[in-house]
C-alpha positions as CSV (number, residue, x, y, z in Angstrom):
1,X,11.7,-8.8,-4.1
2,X,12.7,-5.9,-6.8
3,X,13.2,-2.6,-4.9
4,X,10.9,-1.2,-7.8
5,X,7.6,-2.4,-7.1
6,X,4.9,-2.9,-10.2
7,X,3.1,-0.1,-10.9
8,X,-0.5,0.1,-10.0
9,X,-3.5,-1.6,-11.9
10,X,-7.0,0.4,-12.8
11,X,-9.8,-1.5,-13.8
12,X,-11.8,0.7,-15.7
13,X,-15.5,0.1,-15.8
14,X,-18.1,2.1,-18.3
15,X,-20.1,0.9,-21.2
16,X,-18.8,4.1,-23.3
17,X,-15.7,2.8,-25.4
18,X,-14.8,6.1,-26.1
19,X,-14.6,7.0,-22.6
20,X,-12.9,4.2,-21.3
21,X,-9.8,5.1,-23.7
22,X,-10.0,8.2,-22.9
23,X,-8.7,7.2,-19.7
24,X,-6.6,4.2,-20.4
25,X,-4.4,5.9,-22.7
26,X,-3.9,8.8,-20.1
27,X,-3.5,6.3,-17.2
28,X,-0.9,3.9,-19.8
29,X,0.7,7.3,-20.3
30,X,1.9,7.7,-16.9
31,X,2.6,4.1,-16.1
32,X,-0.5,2.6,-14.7
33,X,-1.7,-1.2,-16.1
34,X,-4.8,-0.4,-16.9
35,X,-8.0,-3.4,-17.4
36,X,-11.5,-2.6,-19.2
37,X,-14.7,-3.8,-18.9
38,X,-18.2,-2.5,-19.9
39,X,-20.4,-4.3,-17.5
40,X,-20.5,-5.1,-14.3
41,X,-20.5,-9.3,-14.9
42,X,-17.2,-8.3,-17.2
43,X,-16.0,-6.3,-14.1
44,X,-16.5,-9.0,-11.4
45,X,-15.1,-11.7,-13.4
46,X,-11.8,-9.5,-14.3
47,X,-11.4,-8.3,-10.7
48,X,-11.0,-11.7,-9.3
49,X,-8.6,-12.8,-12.2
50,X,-6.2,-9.6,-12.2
51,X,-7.0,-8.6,-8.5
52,X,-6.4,-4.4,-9.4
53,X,-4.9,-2.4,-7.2
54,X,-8.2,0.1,-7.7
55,X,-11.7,0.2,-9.6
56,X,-12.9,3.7,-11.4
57,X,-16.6,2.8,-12.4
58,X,-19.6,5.0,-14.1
59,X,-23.1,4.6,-12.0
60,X,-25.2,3.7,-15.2
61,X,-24.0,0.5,-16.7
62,X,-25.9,-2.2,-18.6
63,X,-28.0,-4.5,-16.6
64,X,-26.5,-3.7,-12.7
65,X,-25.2,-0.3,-12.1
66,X,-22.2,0.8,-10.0
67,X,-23.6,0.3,-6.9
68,X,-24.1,-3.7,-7.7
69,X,-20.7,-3.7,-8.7
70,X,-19.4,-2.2,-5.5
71,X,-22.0,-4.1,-3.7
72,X,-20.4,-7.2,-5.0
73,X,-16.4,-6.0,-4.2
74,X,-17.2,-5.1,-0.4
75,X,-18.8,-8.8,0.0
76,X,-15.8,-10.7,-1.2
77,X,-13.5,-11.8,1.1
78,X,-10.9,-11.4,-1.8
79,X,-11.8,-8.0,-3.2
80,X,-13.3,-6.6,-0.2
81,X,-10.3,-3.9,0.4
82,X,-9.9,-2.7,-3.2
83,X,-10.1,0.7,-3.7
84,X,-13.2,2.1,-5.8
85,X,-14.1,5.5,-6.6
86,X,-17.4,6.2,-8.5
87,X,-17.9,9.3,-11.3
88,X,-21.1,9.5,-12.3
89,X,-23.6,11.8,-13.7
90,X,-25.5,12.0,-10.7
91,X,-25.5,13.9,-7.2
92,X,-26.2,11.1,-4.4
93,X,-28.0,12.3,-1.2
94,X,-30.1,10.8,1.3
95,X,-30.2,7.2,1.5
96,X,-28.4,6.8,-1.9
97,X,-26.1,9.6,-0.8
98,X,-24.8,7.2,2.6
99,X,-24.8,4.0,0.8
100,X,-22.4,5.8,-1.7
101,X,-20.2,6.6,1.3
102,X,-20.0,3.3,2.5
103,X,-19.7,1.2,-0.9
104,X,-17.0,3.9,-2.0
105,X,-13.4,5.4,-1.6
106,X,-14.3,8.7,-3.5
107,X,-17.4,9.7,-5.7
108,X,-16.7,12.5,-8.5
109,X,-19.3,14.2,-10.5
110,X,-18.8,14.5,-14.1
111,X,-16.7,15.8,-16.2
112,X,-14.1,14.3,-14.2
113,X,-10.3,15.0,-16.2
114,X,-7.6,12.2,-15.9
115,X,-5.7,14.7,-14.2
116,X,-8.4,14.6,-10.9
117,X,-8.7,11.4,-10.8
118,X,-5.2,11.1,-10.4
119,X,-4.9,13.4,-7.4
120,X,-7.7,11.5,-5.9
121,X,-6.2,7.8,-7.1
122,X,-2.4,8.6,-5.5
123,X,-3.4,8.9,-1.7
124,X,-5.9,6.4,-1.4
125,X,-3.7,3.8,-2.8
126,X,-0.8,5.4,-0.4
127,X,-3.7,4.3,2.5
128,X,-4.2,1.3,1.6
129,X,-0.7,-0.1,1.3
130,X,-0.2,1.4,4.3
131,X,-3.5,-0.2,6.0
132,X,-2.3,-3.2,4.7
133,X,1.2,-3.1,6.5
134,X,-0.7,-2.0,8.8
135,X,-2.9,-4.8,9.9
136,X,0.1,-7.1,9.0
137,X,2.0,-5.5,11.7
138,X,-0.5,-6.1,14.2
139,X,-0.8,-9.4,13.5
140,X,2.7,-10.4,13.9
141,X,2.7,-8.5,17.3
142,X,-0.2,-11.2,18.3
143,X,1.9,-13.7,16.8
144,X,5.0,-13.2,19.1
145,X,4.0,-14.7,22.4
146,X,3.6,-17.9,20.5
147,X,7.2,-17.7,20.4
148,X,8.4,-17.6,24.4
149,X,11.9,-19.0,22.9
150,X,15.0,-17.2,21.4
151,X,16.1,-14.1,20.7
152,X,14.0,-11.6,20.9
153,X,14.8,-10.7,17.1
154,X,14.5,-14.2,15.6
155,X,11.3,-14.4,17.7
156,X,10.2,-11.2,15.7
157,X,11.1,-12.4,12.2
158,X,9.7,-15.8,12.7
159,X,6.2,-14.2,14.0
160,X,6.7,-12.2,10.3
161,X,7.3,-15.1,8.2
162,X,4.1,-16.7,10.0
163,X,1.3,-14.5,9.0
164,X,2.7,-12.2,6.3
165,X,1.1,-12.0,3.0
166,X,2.8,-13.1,0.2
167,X,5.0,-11.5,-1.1
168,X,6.6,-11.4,2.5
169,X,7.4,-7.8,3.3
170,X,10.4,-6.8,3.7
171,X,11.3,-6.8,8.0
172,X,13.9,-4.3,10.1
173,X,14.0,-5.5,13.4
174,X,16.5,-1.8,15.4
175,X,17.1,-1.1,18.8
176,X,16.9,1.7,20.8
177,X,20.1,3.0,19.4
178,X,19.0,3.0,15.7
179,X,21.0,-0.1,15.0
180,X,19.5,-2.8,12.7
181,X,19.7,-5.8,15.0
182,X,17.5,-8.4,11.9
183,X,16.7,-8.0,8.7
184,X,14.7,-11.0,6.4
185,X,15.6,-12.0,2.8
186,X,12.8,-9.5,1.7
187,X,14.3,-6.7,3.6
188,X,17.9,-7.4,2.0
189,X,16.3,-7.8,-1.1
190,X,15.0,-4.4,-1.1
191,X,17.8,-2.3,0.3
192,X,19.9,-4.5,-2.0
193,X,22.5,-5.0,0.9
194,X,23.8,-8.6,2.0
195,X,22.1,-9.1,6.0
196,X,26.0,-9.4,7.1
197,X,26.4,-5.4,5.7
198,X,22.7,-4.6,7.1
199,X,23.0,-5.5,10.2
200,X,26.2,-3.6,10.7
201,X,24.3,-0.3,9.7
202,X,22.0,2.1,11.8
203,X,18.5,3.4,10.6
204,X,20.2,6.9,10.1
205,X,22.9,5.0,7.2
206,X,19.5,4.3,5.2
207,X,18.3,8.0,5.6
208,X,18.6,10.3,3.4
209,X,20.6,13.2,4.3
210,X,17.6,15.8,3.2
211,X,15.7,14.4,6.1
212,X,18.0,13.4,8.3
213,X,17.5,16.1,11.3
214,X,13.3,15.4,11.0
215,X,13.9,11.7,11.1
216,X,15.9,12.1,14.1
217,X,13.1,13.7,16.3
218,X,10.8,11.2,14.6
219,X,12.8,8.8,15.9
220,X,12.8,9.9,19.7
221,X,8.9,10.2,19.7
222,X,8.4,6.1,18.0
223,X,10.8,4.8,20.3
224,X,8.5,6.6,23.6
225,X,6.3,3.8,22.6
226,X,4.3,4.9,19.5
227,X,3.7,3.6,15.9
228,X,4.5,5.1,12.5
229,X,3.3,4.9,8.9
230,X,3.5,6.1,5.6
231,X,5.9,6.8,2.1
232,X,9.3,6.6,3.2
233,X,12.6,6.9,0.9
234,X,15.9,4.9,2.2
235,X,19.3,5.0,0.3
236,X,20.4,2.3,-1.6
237,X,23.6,1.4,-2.4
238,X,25.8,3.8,-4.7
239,X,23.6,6.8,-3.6
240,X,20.6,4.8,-5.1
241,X,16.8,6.1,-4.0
242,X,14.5,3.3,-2.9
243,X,10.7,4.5,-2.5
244,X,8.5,2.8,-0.2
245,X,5.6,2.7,2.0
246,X,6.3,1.3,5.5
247,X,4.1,0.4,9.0
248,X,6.5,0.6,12.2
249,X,5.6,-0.5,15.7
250,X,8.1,0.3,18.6
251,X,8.5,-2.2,21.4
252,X,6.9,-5.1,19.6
253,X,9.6,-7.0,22.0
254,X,11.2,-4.5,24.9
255,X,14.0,-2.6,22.9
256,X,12.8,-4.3,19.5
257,X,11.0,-1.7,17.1
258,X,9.9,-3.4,13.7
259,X,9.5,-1.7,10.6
260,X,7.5,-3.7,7.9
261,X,8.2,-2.4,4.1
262,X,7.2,-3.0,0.6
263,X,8.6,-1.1,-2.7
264,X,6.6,1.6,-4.1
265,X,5.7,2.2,-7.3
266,X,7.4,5.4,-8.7
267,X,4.3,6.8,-9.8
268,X,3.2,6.8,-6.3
269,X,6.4,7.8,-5.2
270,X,6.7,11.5,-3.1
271,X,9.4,13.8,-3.0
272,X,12.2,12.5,0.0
């Protein structure tokens, strides 16, 4: 796994051309893949081929309108967590108005610039990597007791390679001391460390020095017994800045906190 992950694909669904390149080329501009289609059967069938990180769609289409289309997302057990926002033309309120809510990340009102859809695209794709680590990570602490035998570590990454999507994501397995005790392939893969070298570092050689002192009292509160989540920036090797978006549980075994990780895209990337 490249510590640079692929940056994020739009699907881009209204019947007006000129609006539709209006945003592509904006989107294309700052690094997005970006899909068209002007109707919802168009949409549908390129959403199951490309599988896009996120859907922008008008309301008024030809034939079924944006609310088929999102209709038809939420019942696929494929699609069914893809990220949609709606701009349209139209207020929505009453019944229309809560179905809205339910079939939809965000709804804008037109004019909406590139530039706002942008602010409202970054944190909901932020979410739902993290959501997505995030029910991961539970399911590999279900996993564990299936595993009564060995280390507690290798029982750890063995419950990972068990139910993790694919691509696996990358797996830290410290102990209470900060000290990387397992790593998988993906993990060395992404820090771009051999496991030998990894496993002789502690969380706080991966941290950046700017954040150093907040990690630290981070730290102390996870290890009480909590979970953490989020965008997260390690060093690489020769000073190197890897961005990523991580789900952490502490305990999973006693002293055995996981982290589960996958790159991030720079143009989701924060500040460290």
């Amino acid at each position: 796994m490249s510590h640079i992950a692929q940056p994020p694909s739009i699907l881009l669904v209204d019947d007006d051309v000129d609006t539709r390149e209006m945003y592509s080329w904006s989107f294309e501009a700052r690094a997005f893949r970006v899909l068209q289609a002007g109707s919802v059967p168009a949409a549908i069938a390129l959403a199951f081929e490309k599988r896009p990180d996120i859907i922008v769609t008008d309301f008024t289409l030809p034939g079924d309108d944006g609310f088929a289309l999102a209709t038809k997302v939420r019942e696929s057990d494929v699609l069914r967590d893809t990220t949609i926002i709606l701009v349209s033309g139209r207020s929505f309120v009453g019944g229309s108005g809560e179905r809205a809510m339910q079939l939809f990340d965000r709804v804008l009102i037109k004019p909406a610039l590139p530039d706002q859809l942008l602010a409202e695209m970054v944190p909901l794709l932020l979410d739902r990597a993290a959501a997505t680590l995030e029910r991961q990570l539970r399911a590999v602490q279900a996993r564990i007791p299936s595993h009564p035998t060995g280390s507690a570590a290798g029982r750890v990454l063995s419950a990972v390679s068990e139910v993790a999507d694919d691509p696996v994501p990358a797996a830290l397995v410290a102990d209470s001391s900060a000290r990387y005790i397992a790593a998988n392939d993906a993990a060395c893969a992404l820090i771009g460390r051999p496991r030998e070298e990894l496993l002789t570092l502690s969380v706080w050689d991966l941290t950046p020095q700017v954040s150093l002192d907040a990690s630290r009292r981070q730290w102390e509160a996870f290890v009480s017994g909590g979970t953490l989540s989020g965008a997260y920036h390690l060093s690489g090797p020769a000073g190197s800045s890897i961005s990523t978006v991580f789900s952490a549980a502490a305990h999973v075994l006693p002293g055995c906190h996981l982290s589960l990780l996958r790159p991030l895209s720079p143009v989701l990337a924060v500040a460290p």
